[in-house]
VMD Tcl script that draws the C-alpha trace (Angstrom):
set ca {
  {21.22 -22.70 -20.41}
  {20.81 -19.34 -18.39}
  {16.78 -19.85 -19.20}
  {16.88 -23.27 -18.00}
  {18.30 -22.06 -14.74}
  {15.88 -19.68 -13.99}
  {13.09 -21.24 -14.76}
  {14.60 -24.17 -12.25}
  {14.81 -21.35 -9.69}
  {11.24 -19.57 -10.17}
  {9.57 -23.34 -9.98}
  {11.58 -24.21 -6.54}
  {10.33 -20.63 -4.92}
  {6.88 -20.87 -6.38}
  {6.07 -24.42 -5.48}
  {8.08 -23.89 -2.34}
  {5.32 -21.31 -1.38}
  {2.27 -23.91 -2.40}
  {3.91 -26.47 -0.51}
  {3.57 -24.29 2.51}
  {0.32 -23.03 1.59}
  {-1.53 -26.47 1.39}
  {0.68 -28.95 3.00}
  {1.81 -27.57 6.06}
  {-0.86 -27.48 9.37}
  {-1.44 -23.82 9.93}
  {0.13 -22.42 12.76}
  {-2.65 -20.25 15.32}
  {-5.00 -18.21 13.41}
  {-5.69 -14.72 14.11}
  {-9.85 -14.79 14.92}
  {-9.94 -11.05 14.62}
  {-8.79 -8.46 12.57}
  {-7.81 -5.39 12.84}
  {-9.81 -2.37 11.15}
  {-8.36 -1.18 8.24}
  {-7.53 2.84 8.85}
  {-8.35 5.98 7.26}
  {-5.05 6.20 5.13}
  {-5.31 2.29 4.08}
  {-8.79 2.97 2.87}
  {-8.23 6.00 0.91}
  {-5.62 4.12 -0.74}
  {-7.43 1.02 -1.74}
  {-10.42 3.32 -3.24}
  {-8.16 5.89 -4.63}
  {-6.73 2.33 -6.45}
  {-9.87 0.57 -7.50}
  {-11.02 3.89 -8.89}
  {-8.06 4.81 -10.69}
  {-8.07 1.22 -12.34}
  {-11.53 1.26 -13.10}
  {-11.30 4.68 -15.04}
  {-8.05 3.62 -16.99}
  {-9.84 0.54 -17.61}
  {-12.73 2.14 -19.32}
  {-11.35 5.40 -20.18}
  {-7.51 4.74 -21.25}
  {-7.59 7.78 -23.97}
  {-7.10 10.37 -21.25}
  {-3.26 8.51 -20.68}
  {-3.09 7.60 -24.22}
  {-3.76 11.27 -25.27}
  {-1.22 13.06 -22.62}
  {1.64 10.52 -23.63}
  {1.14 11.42 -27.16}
  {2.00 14.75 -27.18}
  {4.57 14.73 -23.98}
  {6.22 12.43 -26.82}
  {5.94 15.25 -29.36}
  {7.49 17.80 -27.74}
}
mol new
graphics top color blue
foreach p $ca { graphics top sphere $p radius 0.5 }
foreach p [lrange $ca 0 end-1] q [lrange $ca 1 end] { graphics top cylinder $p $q radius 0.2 }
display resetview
């Protein structure tokens, strides 16, 4: 019953936010944007970097929680 609940909650806020995403008239657009800064884009390449390397490399993690876990 609790299951049934939530998923009746998750499908009202989810399809809540498509309803406003494809059936509402968008409000005024911003034509420009901002540049991103020095901080924002050491953080997204710092990101994309670390995800690539875990992605292909995920021993190096794998290895160091292995034996934290043994001690």
């Amino acid at each position: 019953m609790l299951g049934l609940l939530n998923s009746a909650v998750a499908a009202y806020y989810y399809l809540r936010i498509l309803v406003v995403m494809y059936m509402n008239e968008p409000m005024e657009s911003a034509d420009e944007l901002l540049p991103a800064g020095a901080a924002m884009k050491v953080a997204v390449y710092a990101s994309a970097i670390g995800t690539v390397l875990l992605g292909v490399f995920p021993s190096f993690v794998l290895d160091f929680a292995s034996k934290a876990a043994l001690k």
